[in-house]
C-alpha positions as CSV (number, residue, x, y, z in Angstrom):
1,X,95.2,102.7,81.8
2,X,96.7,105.6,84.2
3,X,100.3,105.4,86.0
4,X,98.2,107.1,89.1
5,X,97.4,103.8,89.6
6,X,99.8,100.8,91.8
7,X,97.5,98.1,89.8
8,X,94.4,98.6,87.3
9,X,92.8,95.7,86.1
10,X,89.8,95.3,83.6
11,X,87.9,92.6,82.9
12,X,90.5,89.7,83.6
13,X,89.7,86.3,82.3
14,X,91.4,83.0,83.2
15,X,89.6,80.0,82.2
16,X,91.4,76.4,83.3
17,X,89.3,73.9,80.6
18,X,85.6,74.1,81.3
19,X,86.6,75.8,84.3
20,X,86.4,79.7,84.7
21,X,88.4,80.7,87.8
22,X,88.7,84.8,87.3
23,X,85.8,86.0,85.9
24,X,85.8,89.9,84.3
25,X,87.9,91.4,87.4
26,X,88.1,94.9,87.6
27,X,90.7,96.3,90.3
28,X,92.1,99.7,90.9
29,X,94.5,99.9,93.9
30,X,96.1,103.3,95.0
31,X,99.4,103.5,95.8
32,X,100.8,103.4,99.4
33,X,98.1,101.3,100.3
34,X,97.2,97.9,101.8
35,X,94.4,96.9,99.6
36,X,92.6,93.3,100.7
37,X,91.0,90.6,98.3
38,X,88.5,88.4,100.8
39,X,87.2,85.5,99.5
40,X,87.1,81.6,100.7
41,X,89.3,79.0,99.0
42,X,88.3,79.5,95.2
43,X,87.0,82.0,94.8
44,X,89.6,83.0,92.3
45,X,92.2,85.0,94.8
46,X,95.5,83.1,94.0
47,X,94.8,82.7,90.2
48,X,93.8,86.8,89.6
49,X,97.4,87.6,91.9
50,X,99.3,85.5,89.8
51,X,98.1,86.7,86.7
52,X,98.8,90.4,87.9
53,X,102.2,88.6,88.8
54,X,102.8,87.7,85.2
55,X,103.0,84.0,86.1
56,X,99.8,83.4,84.4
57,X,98.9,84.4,80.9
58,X,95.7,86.4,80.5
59,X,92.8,84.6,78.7
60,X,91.0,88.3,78.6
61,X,91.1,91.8,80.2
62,X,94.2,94.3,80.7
63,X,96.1,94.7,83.8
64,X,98.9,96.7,84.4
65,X,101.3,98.3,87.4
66,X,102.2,101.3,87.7
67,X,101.2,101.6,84.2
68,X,103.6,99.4,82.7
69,X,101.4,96.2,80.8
70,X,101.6,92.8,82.7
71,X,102.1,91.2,79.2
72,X,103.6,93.5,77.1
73,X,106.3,94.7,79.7
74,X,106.1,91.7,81.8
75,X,109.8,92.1,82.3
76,X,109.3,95.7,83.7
77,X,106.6,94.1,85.8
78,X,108.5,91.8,87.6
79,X,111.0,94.4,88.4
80,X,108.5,96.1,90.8
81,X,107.2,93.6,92.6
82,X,107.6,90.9,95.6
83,X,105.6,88.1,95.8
84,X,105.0,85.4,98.4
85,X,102.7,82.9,97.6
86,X,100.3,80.4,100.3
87,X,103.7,78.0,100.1
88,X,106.5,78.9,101.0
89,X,109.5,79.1,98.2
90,X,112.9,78.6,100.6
91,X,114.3,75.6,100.3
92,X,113.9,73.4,103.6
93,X,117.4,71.2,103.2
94,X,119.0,74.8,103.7
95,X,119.4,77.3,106.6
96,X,117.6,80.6,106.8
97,X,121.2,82.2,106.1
98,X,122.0,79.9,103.2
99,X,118.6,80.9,101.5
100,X,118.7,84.4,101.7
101,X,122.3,84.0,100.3
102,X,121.0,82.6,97.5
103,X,118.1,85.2,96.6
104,X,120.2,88.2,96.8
105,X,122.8,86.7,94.6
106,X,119.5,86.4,92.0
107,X,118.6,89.7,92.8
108,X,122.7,90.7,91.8
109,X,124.1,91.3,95.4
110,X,127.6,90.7,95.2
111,X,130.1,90.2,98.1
112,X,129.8,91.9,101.8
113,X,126.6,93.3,100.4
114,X,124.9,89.6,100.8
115,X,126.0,89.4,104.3
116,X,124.9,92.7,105.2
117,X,121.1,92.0,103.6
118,X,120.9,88.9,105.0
119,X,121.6,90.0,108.5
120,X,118.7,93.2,107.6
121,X,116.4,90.9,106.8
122,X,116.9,88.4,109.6
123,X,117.2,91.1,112.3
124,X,113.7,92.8,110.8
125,X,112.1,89.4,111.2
126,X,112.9,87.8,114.1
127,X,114.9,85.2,113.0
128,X,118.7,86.2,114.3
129,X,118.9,83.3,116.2
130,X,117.5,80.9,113.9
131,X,119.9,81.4,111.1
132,X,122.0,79.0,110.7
133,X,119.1,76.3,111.7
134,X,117.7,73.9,108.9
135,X,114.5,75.4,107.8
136,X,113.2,71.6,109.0
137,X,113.9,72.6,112.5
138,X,111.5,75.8,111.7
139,X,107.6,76.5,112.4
140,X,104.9,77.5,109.9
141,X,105.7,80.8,111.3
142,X,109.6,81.3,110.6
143,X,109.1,79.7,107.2
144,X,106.8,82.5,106.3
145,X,108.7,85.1,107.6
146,X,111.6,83.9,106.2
147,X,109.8,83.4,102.7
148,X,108.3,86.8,103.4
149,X,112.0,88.3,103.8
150,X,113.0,86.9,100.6
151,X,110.7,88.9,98.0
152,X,111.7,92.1,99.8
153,X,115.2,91.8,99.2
154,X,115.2,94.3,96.3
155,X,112.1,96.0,98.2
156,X,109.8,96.3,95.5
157,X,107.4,99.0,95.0
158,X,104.5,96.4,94.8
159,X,104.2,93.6,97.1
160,X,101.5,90.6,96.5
161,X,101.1,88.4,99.7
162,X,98.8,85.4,99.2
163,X,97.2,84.5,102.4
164,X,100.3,85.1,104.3
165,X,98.8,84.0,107.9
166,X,96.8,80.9,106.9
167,X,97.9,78.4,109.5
168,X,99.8,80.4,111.8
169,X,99.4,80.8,115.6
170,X,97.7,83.6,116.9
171,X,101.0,84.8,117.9
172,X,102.9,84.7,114.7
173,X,100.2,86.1,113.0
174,X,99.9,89.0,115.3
175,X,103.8,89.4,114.1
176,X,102.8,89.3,110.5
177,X,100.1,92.1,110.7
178,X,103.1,93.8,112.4
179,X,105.4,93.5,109.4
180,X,102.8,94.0,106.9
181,X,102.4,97.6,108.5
182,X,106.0,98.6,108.4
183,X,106.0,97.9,104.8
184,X,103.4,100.7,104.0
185,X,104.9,102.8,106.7
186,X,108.0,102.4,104.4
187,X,106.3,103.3,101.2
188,X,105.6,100.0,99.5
189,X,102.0,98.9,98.3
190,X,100.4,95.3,99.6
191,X,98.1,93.1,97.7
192,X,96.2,90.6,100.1
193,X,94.3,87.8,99.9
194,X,92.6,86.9,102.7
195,X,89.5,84.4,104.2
196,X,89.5,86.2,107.0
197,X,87.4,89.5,107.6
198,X,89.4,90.2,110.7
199,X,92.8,90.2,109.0
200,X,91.0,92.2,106.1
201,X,89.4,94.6,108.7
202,X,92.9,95.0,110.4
203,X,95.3,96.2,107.8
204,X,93.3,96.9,104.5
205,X,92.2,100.6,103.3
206,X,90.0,99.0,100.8
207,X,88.6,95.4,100.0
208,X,87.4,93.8,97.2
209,X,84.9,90.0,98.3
210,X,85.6,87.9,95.5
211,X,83.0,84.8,94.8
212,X,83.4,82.1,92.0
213,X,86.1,84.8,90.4
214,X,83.6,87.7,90.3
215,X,84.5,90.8,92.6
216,X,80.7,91.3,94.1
217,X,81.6,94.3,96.4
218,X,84.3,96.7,96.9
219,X,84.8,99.2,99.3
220,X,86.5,100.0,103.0
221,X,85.7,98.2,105.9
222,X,83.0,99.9,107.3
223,X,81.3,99.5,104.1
224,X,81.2,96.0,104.0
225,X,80.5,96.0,108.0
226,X,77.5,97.3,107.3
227,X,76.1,95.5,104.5
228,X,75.5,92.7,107.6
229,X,75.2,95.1,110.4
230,X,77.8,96.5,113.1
231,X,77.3,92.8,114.9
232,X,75.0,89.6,115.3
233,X,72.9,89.4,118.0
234,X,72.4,85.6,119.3
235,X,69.5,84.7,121.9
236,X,69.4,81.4,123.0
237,X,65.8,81.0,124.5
238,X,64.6,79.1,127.2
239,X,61.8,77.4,125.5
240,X,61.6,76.2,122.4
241,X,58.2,77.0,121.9
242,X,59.0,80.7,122.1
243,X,61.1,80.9,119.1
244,X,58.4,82.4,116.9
245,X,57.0,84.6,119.0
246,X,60.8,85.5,120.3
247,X,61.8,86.3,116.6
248,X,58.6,88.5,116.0
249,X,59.6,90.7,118.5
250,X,63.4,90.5,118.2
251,X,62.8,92.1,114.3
252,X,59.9,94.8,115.7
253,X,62.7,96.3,117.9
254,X,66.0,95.9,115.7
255,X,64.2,96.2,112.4
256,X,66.1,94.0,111.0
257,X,64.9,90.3,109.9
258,X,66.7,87.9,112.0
259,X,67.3,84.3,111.5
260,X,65.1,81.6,113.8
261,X,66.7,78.0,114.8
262,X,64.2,76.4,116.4
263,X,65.4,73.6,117.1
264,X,68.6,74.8,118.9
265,X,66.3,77.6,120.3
266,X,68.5,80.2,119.0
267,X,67.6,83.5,117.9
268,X,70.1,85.7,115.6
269,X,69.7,89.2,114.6
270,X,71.9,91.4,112.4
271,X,72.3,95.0,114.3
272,X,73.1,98.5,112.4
273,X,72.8,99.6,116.2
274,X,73.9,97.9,119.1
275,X,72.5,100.6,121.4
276,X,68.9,98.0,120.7
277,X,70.4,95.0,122.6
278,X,68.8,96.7,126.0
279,X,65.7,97.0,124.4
280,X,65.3,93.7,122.9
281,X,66.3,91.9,126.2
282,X,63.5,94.4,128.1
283,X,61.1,93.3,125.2
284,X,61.7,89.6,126.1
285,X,61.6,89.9,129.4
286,X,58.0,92.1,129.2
287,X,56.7,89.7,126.7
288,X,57.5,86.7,129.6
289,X,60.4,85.1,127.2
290,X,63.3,84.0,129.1
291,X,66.8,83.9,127.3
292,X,69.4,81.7,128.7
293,X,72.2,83.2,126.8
294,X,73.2,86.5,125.1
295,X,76.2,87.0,122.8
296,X,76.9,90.0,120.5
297,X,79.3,88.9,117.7
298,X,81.6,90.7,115.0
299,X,80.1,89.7,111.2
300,X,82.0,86.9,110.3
301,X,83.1,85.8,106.7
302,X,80.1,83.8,106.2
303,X,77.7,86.3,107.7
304,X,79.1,88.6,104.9
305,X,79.4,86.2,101.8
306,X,75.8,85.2,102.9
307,X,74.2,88.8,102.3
308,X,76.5,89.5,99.3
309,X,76.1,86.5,97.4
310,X,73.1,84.9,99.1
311,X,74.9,81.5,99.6
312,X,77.6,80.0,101.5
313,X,81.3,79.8,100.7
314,X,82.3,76.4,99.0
315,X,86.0,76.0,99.6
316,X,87.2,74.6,96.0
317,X,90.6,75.9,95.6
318,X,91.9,77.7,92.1
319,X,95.3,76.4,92.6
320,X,94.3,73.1,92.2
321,X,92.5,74.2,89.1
322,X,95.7,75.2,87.8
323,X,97.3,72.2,88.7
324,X,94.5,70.0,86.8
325,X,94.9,71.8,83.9
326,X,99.0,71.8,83.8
Protein backbone atom coordinates (compact mmCIF):
# COMPACT_ATOMS: atom_id res chain seq x y z
CA UNK A 1 0.00 0.00 0.00
CA UNK A 2 1.55 3.52 -1.25
CA UNK A 3 0.71 7.06 0.42
CA UNK A 4 0.78 8.21 -3.55
CA UNK A 5 -2.41 7.08 -3.42
CA UNK A 6 -6.00 9.21 -2.10
CA UNK A 7 -7.59 5.45 -1.71
CA UNK A 8 -6.14 1.89 -2.67
CA UNK A 9 -8.22 -0.89 -2.23
CA UNK A 10 -7.60 -4.76 -2.83
CA UNK A 11 -9.72 -7.29 -2.98
CA UNK A 12 -12.66 -6.03 -0.65
CA UNK A 13 -15.17 -8.48 0.59
CA UNK A 14 -18.43 -7.74 2.28
CA UNK A 15 -20.83 -10.54 2.45
CA UNK A 16 -24.47 -9.68 4.21
CA UNK A 17 -25.62 -13.73 5.11
CA UNK A 18 -25.80 -15.69 1.89
CA UNK A 19 -25.51 -12.46 0.24
CA UNK A 20 -22.23 -11.10 -1.24
CA UNK A 21 -22.59 -7.45 -1.99
CA UNK A 22 -18.66 -6.25 -2.76
CA UNK A 23 -17.06 -8.81 -4.39
CA UNK A 24 -12.79 -8.64 -4.62
CA UNK A 25 -12.79 -4.71 -5.38
CA UNK A 26 -9.67 -3.33 -6.43
CA UNK A 27 -9.55 0.63 -6.46
CA UNK A 28 -6.72 3.06 -6.95
CA UNK A 29 -7.80 6.71 -6.96
CA UNK A 30 -5.22 9.58 -7.48
CA UNK A 31 -5.28 12.49 -5.62
CA UNK A 32 -6.91 15.72 -6.73
CA UNK A 33 -9.25 13.89 -8.68
CA UNK A 34 -12.94 13.24 -9.20
CA UNK A 35 -13.01 9.58 -9.58
CA UNK A 36 -16.68 7.93 -10.52
CA UNK A 37 -18.11 4.43 -9.45
CA UNK A 38 -21.25 3.73 -12.12
CA UNK A 39 -23.38 1.12 -11.43
CA UNK A 40 -27.38 0.68 -11.01
CA UNK A 41 -28.97 0.15 -7.61
CA UNK A 42 -26.87 -2.91 -6.15
CA UNK A 43 -24.51 -3.23 -7.67
CA UNK A 44 -22.49 -2.83 -4.53
CA UNK A 45 -21.69 1.17 -4.72
CA UNK A 46 -22.95 2.29 -1.23
CA UNK A 47 -21.68 -0.83 0.63
CA UNK A 48 -17.77 -0.66 -0.90
CA UNK A 49 -18.03 3.58 0.04
CA UNK A 50 -18.99 2.80 3.36
CA UNK A 51 -16.50 0.31 4.05
CA UNK A 52 -13.71 2.70 2.69
CA UNK A 53 -15.63 4.99 5.17
CA UNK A 54 -14.92 2.77 8.11
CA UNK A 55 -18.65 2.33 8.77
CA UNK A 56 -18.51 -1.17 7.65
CA UNK A 57 -16.12 -3.76 8.78
CA UNK A 58 -14.14 -5.57 6.07
CA UNK A 59 -15.03 -9.33 5.56
CA UNK A 60 -11.73 -9.43 3.18
CA UNK A 61 -9.24 -7.28 1.23
CA UNK A 62 -7.16 -4.09 2.48
CA UNK A 63 -8.10 -0.60 1.87
CA UNK A 64 -6.55 2.37 2.99
CA UNK A 65 -6.36 6.52 2.43
CA UNK A 66 -3.71 8.24 2.05
CA UNK A 67 -1.99 5.33 3.28
CA UNK A 68 -3.30 5.25 6.62
CA UNK A 69 -5.34 1.47 7.09
CA UNK A 70 -9.26 1.88 7.18
CA UNK A 71 -9.17 -0.63 10.08
CA UNK A 72 -6.14 -0.28 11.82
CA UNK A 73 -6.18 3.56 11.85
CA UNK A 74 -9.77 3.99 11.35
CA UNK A 75 -9.61 6.88 13.70
CA UNK A 76 -6.99 8.67 11.36
CA UNK A 77 -9.35 7.71 8.59
CA UNK A 78 -12.19 9.49 9.61
CA UNK A 79 -10.12 12.53 10.11
CA UNK A 80 -9.71 12.98 6.36
CA UNK A 81 -12.70 12.50 5.01
CA UNK A 82 -16.39 13.97 4.38
CA UNK A 83 -19.11 11.86 3.64
CA UNK A 84 -22.66 12.37 2.40
CA UNK A 85 -24.60 9.52 1.90
CA UNK A 86 -28.06 8.90 -0.66
CA UNK A 87 -30.08 10.36 2.63
CA UNK A 88 -29.63 13.18 3.89
CA UNK A 89 -28.14 13.35 7.78
CA UNK A 90 -29.64 17.07 8.93
CA UNK A 91 -32.11 16.88 11.07
CA UNK A 92 -35.60 18.17 9.39
CA UNK A 93 -37.27 19.60 12.93
CA UNK A 94 -34.32 22.15 12.71
CA UNK A 95 -33.29 25.09 10.54
CA UNK A 96 -30.41 25.03 8.12
CA UNK A 97 -28.61 27.48 10.67
CA UNK A 98 -29.37 25.38 13.66
CA UNK A 99 -27.79 22.24 11.91
CA UNK A 100 -24.78 23.56 10.77
CA UNK A 101 -24.47 24.90 14.45
CA UNK A 102 -24.51 21.80 15.57
CA UNK A 103 -21.87 20.03 13.21
CA UNK A 104 -19.22 22.46 13.74
CA UNK A 105 -19.59 22.24 17.39
CA UNK A 106 -18.79 18.22 16.71
CA UNK A 107 -16.17 19.14 14.53
CA UNK A 108 -14.70 21.58 17.85
CA UNK A 109 -15.73 25.08 16.49
CA UNK A 110 -16.17 27.14 19.38
CA UNK A 111 -17.83 30.66 19.61
CA UNK A 112 -17.84 33.43 16.67
CA UNK A 113 -16.00 30.75 14.69
CA UNK A 114 -19.54 28.72 14.37
CA UNK A 115 -21.25 31.72 13.07
CA UNK A 116 -18.69 32.66 10.71
CA UNK A 117 -18.70 28.77 9.18
CA UNK A 118 -22.07 28.67 9.07
CA UNK A 119 -22.59 31.79 7.16
CA UNK A 120 -19.42 30.24 4.59
CA UNK A 121 -21.13 27.35 4.04
CA UNK A 122 -24.59 28.85 3.54
CA UNK A 123 -23.29 31.69 1.22
CA UNK A 124 -21.19 28.77 -0.92
CA UNK A 125 -24.40 26.96 -1.32
CA UNK A 126 -27.11 29.01 -2.01
CA UNK A 127 -28.94 28.80 0.95
CA UNK A 128 -28.61 32.51 2.62
CA UNK A 129 -31.99 33.04 2.54
CA UNK A 130 -33.15 29.83 3.65
CA UNK A 131 -31.49 29.67 6.90
CA UNK A 132 -33.45 30.18 9.44
CA UNK A 133 -36.40 28.03 7.51
CA UNK A 134 -37.37 24.39 8.88
CA UNK A 135 -35.54 22.01 6.78
CA UNK A 136 -39.52 20.77 6.24
CA UNK A 137 -40.11 23.90 4.25
CA UNK A 138 -36.94 22.70 2.01
CA UNK A 139 -36.69 20.76 -1.42
CA UNK A 140 -34.76 17.58 -2.18
CA UNK A 141 -32.37 20.06 -3.50
CA UNK A 142 -31.52 22.35 -0.36
CA UNK A 143 -31.54 19.24 1.81
CA UNK A 144 -28.66 17.97 -0.18
CA UNK A 145 -26.82 20.96 -0.33
CA UNK A 146 -27.29 21.59 3.03
CA UNK A 147 -26.27 17.88 3.93
CA UNK A 148 -23.50 18.36 1.43
CA UNK A 149 -22.27 21.59 3.42
CA UNK A 150 -22.15 19.71 6.49
CA UNK A 151 -19.20 17.07 5.76
CA UNK A 152 -17.10 19.95 4.46
CA UNK A 153 -17.05 21.75 7.50
CA UNK A 154 -13.50 20.61 8.50
CA UNK A 155 -12.86 20.37 4.56
CA UNK A 156 -11.46 17.01 4.41
CA UNK A 157 -8.92 15.89 2.13
CA UNK A 158 -11.20 13.04 0.87
CA UNK A 159 -14.73 13.51 0.11
CA UNK A 160 -17.21 10.35 -0.58
CA UNK A 161 -20.53 11.55 -2.14
CA UNK A 162 -23.12 8.72 -2.70
CA UNK A 163 -25.36 9.50 -5.50
CA UNK A 164 -25.56 13.01 -4.56
CA UNK A 165 -28.13 14.13 -7.49
CA UNK A 166 -30.51 11.09 -7.44
CA UNK A 167 -33.89 12.83 -7.43
CA UNK A 168 -33.08 16.33 -8.02
CA UNK A 169 -34.31 18.68 -10.71
CA UNK A 170 -32.37 19.24 -13.64
CA UNK A 171 -31.72 22.51 -12.20
CA UNK A 172 -30.33 21.67 -8.82
CA UNK A 173 -28.40 19.10 -10.19
CA UNK A 174 -26.75 21.36 -12.66
CA UNK A 175 -25.82 23.28 -9.17
CA UNK A 176 -24.39 20.26 -7.72
CA UNK A 177 -22.00 19.34 -10.67
CA UNK A 178 -21.11 23.05 -10.03
CA UNK A 179 -20.12 22.52 -6.43
CA UNK A 180 -18.62 19.18 -6.98
CA UNK A 181 -16.06 21.07 -9.30
CA UNK A 182 -15.06 23.81 -6.87
CA UNK A 183 -14.12 21.25 -4.50
CA UNK A 184 -11.33 19.78 -6.75
CA UNK A 185 -10.57 23.25 -7.97
CA UNK A 186 -9.83 23.68 -4.13
CA UNK A 187 -7.69 20.63 -3.70
CA UNK A 188 -9.89 17.97 -2.25
CA UNK A 189 -10.48 14.43 -3.81
CA UNK A 190 -14.28 13.15 -4.68
CA UNK A 191 -15.50 9.64 -4.57
CA UNK A 192 -18.86 9.12 -6.70
CA UNK A 193 -21.31 6.94 -7.11
CA UNK A 194 -23.37 7.34 -9.79
CA UNK A 195 -26.31 5.48 -12.17
CA UNK A 196 -25.91 7.88 -14.45
CA UNK A 197 -23.25 7.86 -17.40
CA UNK A 198 -23.86 11.54 -17.93
CA UNK A 199 -23.13 12.67 -14.45
CA UNK A 200 -20.04 10.17 -14.62
CA UNK A 201 -19.05 11.57 -18.11
CA UNK A 202 -19.35 15.18 -16.73
CA UNK A 203 -17.08 15.44 -13.66
CA UNK A 204 -15.07 12.10 -13.34
CA UNK A 205 -11.28 11.70 -14.54
CA UNK A 206 -11.67 8.06 -14.24
CA UNK A 207 -14.57 5.49 -13.65
CA UNK A 208 -14.80 2.26 -12.36
CA UNK A 209 -18.78 0.13 -13.77
CA UNK A 210 -19.42 -1.95 -10.89
CA UNK A 211 -21.98 -5.08 -11.46
CA UNK A 212 -23.22 -7.49 -8.66
CA UNK A 213 -20.07 -5.97 -6.52
CA UNK A 214 -17.45 -6.85 -9.15
CA UNK A 215 -15.59 -3.69 -10.89
CA UNK A 216 -15.88 -5.15 -14.68
CA UNK A 217 -14.12 -2.05 -16.26
CA UNK A 218 -12.10 0.83 -15.38
CA UNK A 219 -10.92 3.53 -17.19
CA UNK A 220 -11.75 7.43 -18.47
CA UNK A 221 -14.60 8.32 -20.18
CA UNK A 222 -13.73 7.94 -23.63
CA UNK A 223 -12.79 4.51 -22.74
CA UNK A 224 -15.87 3.28 -21.75
CA UNK A 225 -17.65 5.57 -24.65
CA UNK A 226 -16.16 3.42 -26.85
CA UNK A 227 -16.61 0.04 -25.58
CA UNK A 228 -20.49 0.82 -27.08
CA UNK A 229 -19.58 3.23 -29.73
CA UNK A 230 -19.44 7.26 -29.90
CA UNK A 231 -23.48 6.96 -30.24
CA UNK A 232 -26.61 4.70 -31.20
CA UNK A 233 -27.99 5.01 -34.35
CA UNK A 234 -32.04 4.40 -34.26
CA UNK A 235 -33.98 3.88 -37.71
CA UNK A 236 -37.43 3.53 -37.49
CA UNK A 237 -38.46 1.93 -40.95
CA UNK A 238 -41.37 2.40 -42.94
CA UNK A 239 -42.26 -1.17 -43.43
CA UNK A 240 -41.94 -3.77 -41.31
CA UNK A 241 -41.10 -6.11 -43.74
CA UNK A 242 -37.90 -4.30 -44.39
CA UNK A 243 -36.40 -4.85 -41.13
CA UNK A 244 -34.13 -7.64 -42.18
CA UNK A 245 -32.99 -6.53 -45.15
CA UNK A 246 -32.67 -2.77 -43.43
CA UNK A 247 -30.39 -4.43 -40.68
CA UNK A 248 -28.16 -6.21 -43.40
CA UNK A 249 -27.29 -3.19 -44.80
CA UNK A 250 -27.24 -0.90 -41.75
CA UNK A 251 -24.12 -3.46 -40.31
CA UNK A 252 -22.37 -3.69 -44.10
CA UNK A 253 -21.88 0.22 -43.90
CA UNK A 254 -21.24 0.83 -39.95
CA UNK A 255 -19.61 -2.58 -39.38
CA UNK A 256 -20.96 -2.91 -36.46
CA UNK A 257 -23.88 -5.52 -35.59
CA UNK A 258 -26.91 -3.64 -34.83
CA UNK A 259 -29.92 -4.67 -32.96
CA UNK A 260 -33.38 -5.48 -35.13
CA UNK A 261 -37.01 -4.75 -33.49
CA UNK A 262 -39.20 -5.97 -35.84
CA UNK A 263 -41.98 -5.47 -34.51
CA UNK A 264 -41.67 -1.76 -33.60
CA UNK A 265 -39.80 -1.53 -37.02
CA UNK A 266 -36.80 -0.17 -35.38
CA UNK A 267 -33.35 -0.43 -36.44
CA UNK A 268 -30.34 0.33 -33.81
CA UNK A 269 -26.79 0.50 -34.49
CA UNK A 270 -23.81 1.21 -32.22
CA UNK A 271 -21.38 3.90 -34.23
CA UNK A 272 -17.36 4.19 -33.50
CA UNK A 273 -18.02 6.86 -36.40
CA UNK A 274 -20.80 9.10 -36.81
CA UNK A 275 -19.37 10.49 -40.01
CA UNK A 276 -21.49 6.75 -41.43
CA UNK A 277 -24.96 8.10 -40.62
CA UNK A 278 -24.88 9.85 -44.35
CA UNK A 279 -24.04 6.80 -45.77
CA UNK A 280 -26.35 4.49 -44.17
CA UNK A 281 -29.38 6.81 -44.88
CA UNK A 282 -27.96 7.01 -48.87
CA UNK A 283 -27.76 3.10 -48.52
CA UNK A 284 -31.53 2.89 -47.51
CA UNK A 285 -32.69 5.20 -49.68
CA UNK A 286 -30.68 3.31 -52.86
CA UNK A 287 -31.77 0.00 -51.62
CA UNK A 288 -35.68 1.56 -51.83
CA UNK A 289 -36.09 1.38 -47.75
CA UNK A 290 -37.81 4.30 -46.49
CA UNK A 291 -37.07 5.42 -42.80
CA UNK A 292 -39.66 7.45 -41.04
CA UNK A 293 -37.43 8.52 -38.28
CA UNK A 294 -33.68 9.05 -37.48
CA UNK A 295 -32.16 9.71 -34.04
CA UNK A 296 -28.49 9.59 -33.09
CA UNK A 297 -28.24 8.99 -29.26
CA UNK A 298 -25.46 9.30 -26.50
CA UNK A 299 -24.68 5.45 -24.96
CA UNK A 300 -26.82 5.24 -22.15
CA UNK A 301 -26.21 3.30 -18.88
CA UNK A 302 -27.89 0.27 -20.20
CA UNK A 303 -26.29 0.42 -23.58
CA UNK A 304 -23.03 0.18 -21.62
CA UNK A 305 -23.81 -2.46 -18.76
CA UNK A 306 -25.22 -4.41 -21.71
CA UNK A 307 -21.78 -4.73 -23.67
CA UNK A 308 -19.77 -4.97 -20.39
CA UNK A 309 -21.67 -7.46 -18.65
CA UNK A 310 -23.93 -8.91 -21.36
CA UNK A 311 -27.20 -8.36 -19.32
CA UNK A 312 -29.26 -5.78 -18.05
CA UNK A 313 -29.03 -3.89 -14.76
CA UNK A 314 -31.36 -5.39 -11.98
CA UNK A 315 -31.96 -2.56 -9.45
CA UNK A 316 -31.68 -4.59 -6.02
CA UNK A 317 -30.27 -2.17 -3.67
CA UNK A 318 -27.10 -3.07 -1.13
CA UNK A 319 -28.40 -0.80 1.50
CA UNK A 320 -31.23 -2.78 1.96
CA UNK A 321 -28.96 -5.76 2.18
CA UNK A 322 -27.47 -4.12 5.07
CA UNK A 323 -30.53 -3.39 6.59
CA UNK A 324 -31.68 -7.23 6.40
CA UNK A 325 -28.84 -8.41 7.85
CA UNK A 326 -28.69 -5.61 10.96
Amino acid sequence: MSTEWAIEAHGLVKDFGEQRAVDHVDLQVAPGIVYGVLGPNGAGKTTTIRMLATLLGLDGGKATIFGHDVVKDAHRVRQLIGVTGQYASVDETLTAMENLDIFCRLQGLKGKAVKAKSDELLASFGLTDAANKPLQNFSGGMRRRLDLAASLIARPPLIFLDEPTTGLDPRTRAQMWDTIRELIKAGSTVLLTTQYLDEADQLADRIAVIDTGRVVAEGTSDDLKALVGKAALQLTLGERADAEAASALVARVTGTAPTLSPESRRVNAPLTDTAVVTDVLVALRDAGIEVTEMSLQKPSLDEVFLTITGHVAEPTSDTDLEEARA
